[in-house]
C-alpha positions as CSV (number, residue, x, y, z in Angstrom):
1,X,37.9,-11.6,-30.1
2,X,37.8,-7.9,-30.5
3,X,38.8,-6.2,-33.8
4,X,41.6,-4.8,-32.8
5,X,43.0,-8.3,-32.9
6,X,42.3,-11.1,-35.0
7,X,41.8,-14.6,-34.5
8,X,41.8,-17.7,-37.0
9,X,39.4,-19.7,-35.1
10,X,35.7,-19.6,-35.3
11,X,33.5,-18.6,-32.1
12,X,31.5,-21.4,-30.5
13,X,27.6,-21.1,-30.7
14,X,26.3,-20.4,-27.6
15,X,24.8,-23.3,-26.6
16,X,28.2,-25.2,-27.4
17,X,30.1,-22.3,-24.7
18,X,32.9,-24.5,-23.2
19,X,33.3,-24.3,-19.7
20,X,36.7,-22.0,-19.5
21,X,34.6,-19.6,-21.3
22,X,32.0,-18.8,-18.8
23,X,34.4,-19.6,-16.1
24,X,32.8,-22.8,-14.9
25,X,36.4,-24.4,-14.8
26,X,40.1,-23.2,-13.6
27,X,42.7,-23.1,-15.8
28,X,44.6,-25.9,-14.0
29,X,41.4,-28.1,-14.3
30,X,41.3,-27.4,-18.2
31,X,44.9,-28.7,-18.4
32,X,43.6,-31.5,-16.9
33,X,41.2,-32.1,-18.9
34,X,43.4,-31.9,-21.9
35,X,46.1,-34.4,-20.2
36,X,43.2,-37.1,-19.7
37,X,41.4,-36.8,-23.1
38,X,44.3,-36.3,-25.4
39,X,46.4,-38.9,-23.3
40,X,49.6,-36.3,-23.2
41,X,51.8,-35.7,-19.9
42,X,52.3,-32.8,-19.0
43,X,55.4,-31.1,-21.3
44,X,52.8,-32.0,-24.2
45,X,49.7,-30.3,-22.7
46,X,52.2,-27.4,-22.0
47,X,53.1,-27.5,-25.7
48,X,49.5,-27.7,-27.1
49,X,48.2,-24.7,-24.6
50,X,50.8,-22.6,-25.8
51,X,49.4,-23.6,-29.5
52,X,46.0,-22.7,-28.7
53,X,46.8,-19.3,-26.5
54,X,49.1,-18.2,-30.0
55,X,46.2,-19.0,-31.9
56,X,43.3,-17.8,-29.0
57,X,45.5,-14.0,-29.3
58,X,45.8,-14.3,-33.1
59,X,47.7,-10.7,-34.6
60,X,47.5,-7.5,-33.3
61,X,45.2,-5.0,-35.3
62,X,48.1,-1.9,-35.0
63,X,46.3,0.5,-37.3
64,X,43.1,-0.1,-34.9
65,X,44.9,-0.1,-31.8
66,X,46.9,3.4,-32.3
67,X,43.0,4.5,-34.0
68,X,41.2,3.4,-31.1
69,X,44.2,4.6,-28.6
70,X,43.2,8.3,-30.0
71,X,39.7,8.0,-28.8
72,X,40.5,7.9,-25.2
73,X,40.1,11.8,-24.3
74,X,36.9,11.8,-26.4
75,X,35.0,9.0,-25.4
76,X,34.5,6.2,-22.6
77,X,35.7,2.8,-24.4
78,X,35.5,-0.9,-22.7
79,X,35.8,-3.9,-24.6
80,X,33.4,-6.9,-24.1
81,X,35.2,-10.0,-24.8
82,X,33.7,-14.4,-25.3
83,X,37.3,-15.1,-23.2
84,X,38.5,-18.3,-22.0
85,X,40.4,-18.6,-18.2
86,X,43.5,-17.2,-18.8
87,X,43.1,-14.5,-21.1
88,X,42.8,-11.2,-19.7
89,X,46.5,-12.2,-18.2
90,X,47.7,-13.2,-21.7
91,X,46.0,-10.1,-23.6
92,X,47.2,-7.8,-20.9
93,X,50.7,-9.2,-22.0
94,X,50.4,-9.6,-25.7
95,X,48.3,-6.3,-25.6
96,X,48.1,-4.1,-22.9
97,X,44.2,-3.5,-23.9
98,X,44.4,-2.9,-20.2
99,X,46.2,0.6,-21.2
100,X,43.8,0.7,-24.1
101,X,40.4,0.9,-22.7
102,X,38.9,1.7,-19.3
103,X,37.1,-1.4,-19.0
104,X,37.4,-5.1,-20.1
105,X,34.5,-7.4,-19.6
106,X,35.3,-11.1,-20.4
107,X,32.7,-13.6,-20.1
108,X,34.8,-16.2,-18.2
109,X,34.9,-13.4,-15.3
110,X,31.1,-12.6,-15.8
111,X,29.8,-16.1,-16.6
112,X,27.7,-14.8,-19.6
113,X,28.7,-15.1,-23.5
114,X,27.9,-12.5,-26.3
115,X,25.1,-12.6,-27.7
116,X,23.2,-12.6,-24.2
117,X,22.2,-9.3,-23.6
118,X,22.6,-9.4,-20.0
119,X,26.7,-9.2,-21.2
120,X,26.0,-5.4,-23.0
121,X,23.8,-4.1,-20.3
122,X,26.8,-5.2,-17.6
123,X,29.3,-4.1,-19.9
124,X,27.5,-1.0,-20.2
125,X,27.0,-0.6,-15.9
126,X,30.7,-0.8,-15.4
127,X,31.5,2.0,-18.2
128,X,28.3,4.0,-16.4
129,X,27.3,4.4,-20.1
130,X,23.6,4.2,-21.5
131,X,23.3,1.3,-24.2
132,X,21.6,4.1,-26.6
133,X,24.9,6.5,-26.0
134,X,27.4,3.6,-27.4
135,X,28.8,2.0,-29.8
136,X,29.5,-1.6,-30.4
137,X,31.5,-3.1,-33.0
138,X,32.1,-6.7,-33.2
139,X,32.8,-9.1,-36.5
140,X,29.9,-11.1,-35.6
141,X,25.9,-10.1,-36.8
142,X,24.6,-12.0,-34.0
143,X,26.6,-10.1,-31.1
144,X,25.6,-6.7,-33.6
145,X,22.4,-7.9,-33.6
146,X,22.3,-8.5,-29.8
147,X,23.6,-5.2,-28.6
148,X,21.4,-3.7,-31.2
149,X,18.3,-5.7,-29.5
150,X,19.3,-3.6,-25.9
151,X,19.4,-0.3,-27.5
152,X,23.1,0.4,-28.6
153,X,24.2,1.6,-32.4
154,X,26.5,-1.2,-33.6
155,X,28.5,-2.2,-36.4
156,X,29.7,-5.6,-37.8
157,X,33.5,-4.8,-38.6
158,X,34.4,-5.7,-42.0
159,X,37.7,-3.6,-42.4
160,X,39.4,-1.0,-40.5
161,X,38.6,1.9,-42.7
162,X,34.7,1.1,-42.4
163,X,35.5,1.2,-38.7
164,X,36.5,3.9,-38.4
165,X,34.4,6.0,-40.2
166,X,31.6,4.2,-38.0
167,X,33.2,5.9,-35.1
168,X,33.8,9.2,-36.5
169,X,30.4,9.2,-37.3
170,X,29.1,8.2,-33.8
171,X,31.3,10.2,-32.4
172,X,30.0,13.3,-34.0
173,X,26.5,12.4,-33.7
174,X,26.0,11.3,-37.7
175,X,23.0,8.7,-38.3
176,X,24.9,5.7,-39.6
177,X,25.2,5.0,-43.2
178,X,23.4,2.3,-44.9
């Protein structure tokens, strides 16, 4: 999850990636799945993905959103997303990061997770961005680390105001801070 929204759950390691999040399964075949393994018909499975899809989209990040809304004449901006099937329909509803950014690149479309670096240098192909001219901000030091490792400045987000002063001073061409 991006920080412009937060999520309560924590993110699988990568060797433990679930199928819906590389896209290896359909979302009807995950309700499946949950049906058979959890022994619930189908009004219960309903109930529980709705659960996990509150949980999965977590709170919007406002201050973020309107922060990161006002970068959009200055700079290019995608978001690079470990997804599940499902979620660039549900974010798009609950969001609108569609409106937000000019690309989103979830992994269950691409079939690669964060931290694989193949996911920053594709991210970076579909923004026609070089990985040394970006930025990437993510709450997690291995995905930091990782885009780091392929040649983009990155930050681990701690709190909006740190943030944002990241981007400020990316954006006007500032070595980061220590």
């Amino acid at each position: 999850m991006s920080p412009v929204a937060s999520d309560n759950a924590a993110a699988p390691e990568p060797r433990a990636v679930v199928p819906g999040g590389v896209g290896a399964v359909s979302e009807r075949e995950v309700h499946d799945q949950v049906a058979a393994r959890l022994r619930l018909d189908a009004g219960r499975v309903e109930a529980f993905m709705a659960d996990l899809w509150a949980e999965y989209l977590g709170t919007p990040n406002d201050e973020l959103i309107t922060y990161v809304r006002s970068l959009r004449s200055r700079c290019r901006l995608g978001i690079l997303s470990n997804s599940f099937v499902g979620a660039r329909e549900r974010e798009t509803a609950a969001y609108r990061f569609d409106e937000l950014v000019e690309e989103i690149v979830y992994s269950h479309e691409i079939g690669i997770c964060k931290p694989d670096e193949r996911a920053f240098r594709m991210t970076c192909a579909r923004l026609d961005v070089r990985p040394e001219d970006c930025l990437f901000i993510d709450d997690a030091a291995a995905n930091v680390a990782a885009a780091q490792k392929v040649g983009m400045r990155a930050h681990v987000f701690r709190d909006n105001a740190a943030a944002v002063a990241r981007i400020a001073a990316h954006l006007n061409g500032a070595a980061p801070s220590r």
